[in-house]
matplotlib code that plots the C-alpha trace (Angstrom):
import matplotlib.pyplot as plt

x = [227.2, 229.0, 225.6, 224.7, 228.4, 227.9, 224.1, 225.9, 228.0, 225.5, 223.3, 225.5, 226.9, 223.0, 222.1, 218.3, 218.2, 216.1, 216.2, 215.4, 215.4, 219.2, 220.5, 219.9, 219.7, 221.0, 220.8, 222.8, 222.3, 224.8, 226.9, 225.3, 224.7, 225.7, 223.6, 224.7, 224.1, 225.0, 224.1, 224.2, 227.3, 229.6, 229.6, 228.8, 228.9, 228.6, 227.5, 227.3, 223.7, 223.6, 225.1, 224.4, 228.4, 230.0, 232.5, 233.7, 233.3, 234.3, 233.5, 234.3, 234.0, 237.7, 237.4, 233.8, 235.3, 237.9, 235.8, 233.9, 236.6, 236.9, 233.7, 231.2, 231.4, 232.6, 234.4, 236.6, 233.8, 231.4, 234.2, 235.0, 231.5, 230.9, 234.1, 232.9, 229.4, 231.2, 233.6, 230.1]
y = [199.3, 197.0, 196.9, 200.3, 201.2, 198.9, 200.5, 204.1, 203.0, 201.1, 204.2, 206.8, 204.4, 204.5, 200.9, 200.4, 198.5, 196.5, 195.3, 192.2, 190.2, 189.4, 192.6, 194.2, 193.1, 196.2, 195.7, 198.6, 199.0, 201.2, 199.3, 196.2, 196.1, 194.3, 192.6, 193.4, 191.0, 192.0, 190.1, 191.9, 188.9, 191.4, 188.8, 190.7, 189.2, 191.0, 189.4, 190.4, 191.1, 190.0, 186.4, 186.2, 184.6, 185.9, 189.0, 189.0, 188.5, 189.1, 189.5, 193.3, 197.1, 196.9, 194.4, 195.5, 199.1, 197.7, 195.8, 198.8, 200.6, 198.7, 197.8, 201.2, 205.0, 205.2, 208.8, 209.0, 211.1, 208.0, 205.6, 208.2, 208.1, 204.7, 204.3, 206.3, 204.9, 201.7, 203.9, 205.2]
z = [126.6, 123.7, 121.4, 122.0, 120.4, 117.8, 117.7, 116.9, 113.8, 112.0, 112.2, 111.9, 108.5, 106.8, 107.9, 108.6, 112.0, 113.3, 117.1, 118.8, 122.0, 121.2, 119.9, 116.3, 112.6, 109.9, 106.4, 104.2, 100.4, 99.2, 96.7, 96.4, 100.4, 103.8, 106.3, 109.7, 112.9, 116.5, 119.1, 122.8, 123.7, 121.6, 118.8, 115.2, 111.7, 108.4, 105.1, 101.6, 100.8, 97.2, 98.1, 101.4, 102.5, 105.2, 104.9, 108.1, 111.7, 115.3, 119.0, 120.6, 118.9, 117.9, 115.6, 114.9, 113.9, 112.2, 109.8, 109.6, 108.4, 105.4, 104.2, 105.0, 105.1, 108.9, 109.6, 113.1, 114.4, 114.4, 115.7, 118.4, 119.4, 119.6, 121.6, 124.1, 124.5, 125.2, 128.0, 129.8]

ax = plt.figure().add_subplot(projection="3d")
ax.plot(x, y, z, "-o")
ax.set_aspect("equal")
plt.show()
């Protein structure tokens, strides 16, 4: 399942989650921190926690890792595993 992938790399990357009715809020405070919003439609948007503007944003877990890539700690062994709760 999409949000359950998406579920894996913001905890396996340190972010405190929180869930809801329409999929999960994170917040992550290593260097200045990103708030993390992924709704269960695939859609995900991460902010900058000090200013609160939009970093980036996307729909799937390929853009989603990609974005990950670039902005958090995420090793292959997370995105590996995140790829294959989305194959189950």
């Amino acid at each position: 399942m999409l949000i359950n992938a998406m579920r894996i790399v913001a905890r396996e990357t340190g972010f405190t989650i929180i869930d809801h009715s329409f999929g999960f809020t994170a917040m992550w405070e290593n260097d200045g921190g990103y708030l993390l919003f992924c709704l269960e439609t695939g859609e995900w948007s991460i902010f900058d926690a000090r200013t609160a503007r939009s970093v980036s944003n996307g729909k799937g877990l390929g853009p989603f890792l990609a974005a990950a890539r670039r902005r958090f700690e995420l090793g292959p062994d997370v995105a590996q595993a995140a790829e294959k709760e989305l194959a189950a």
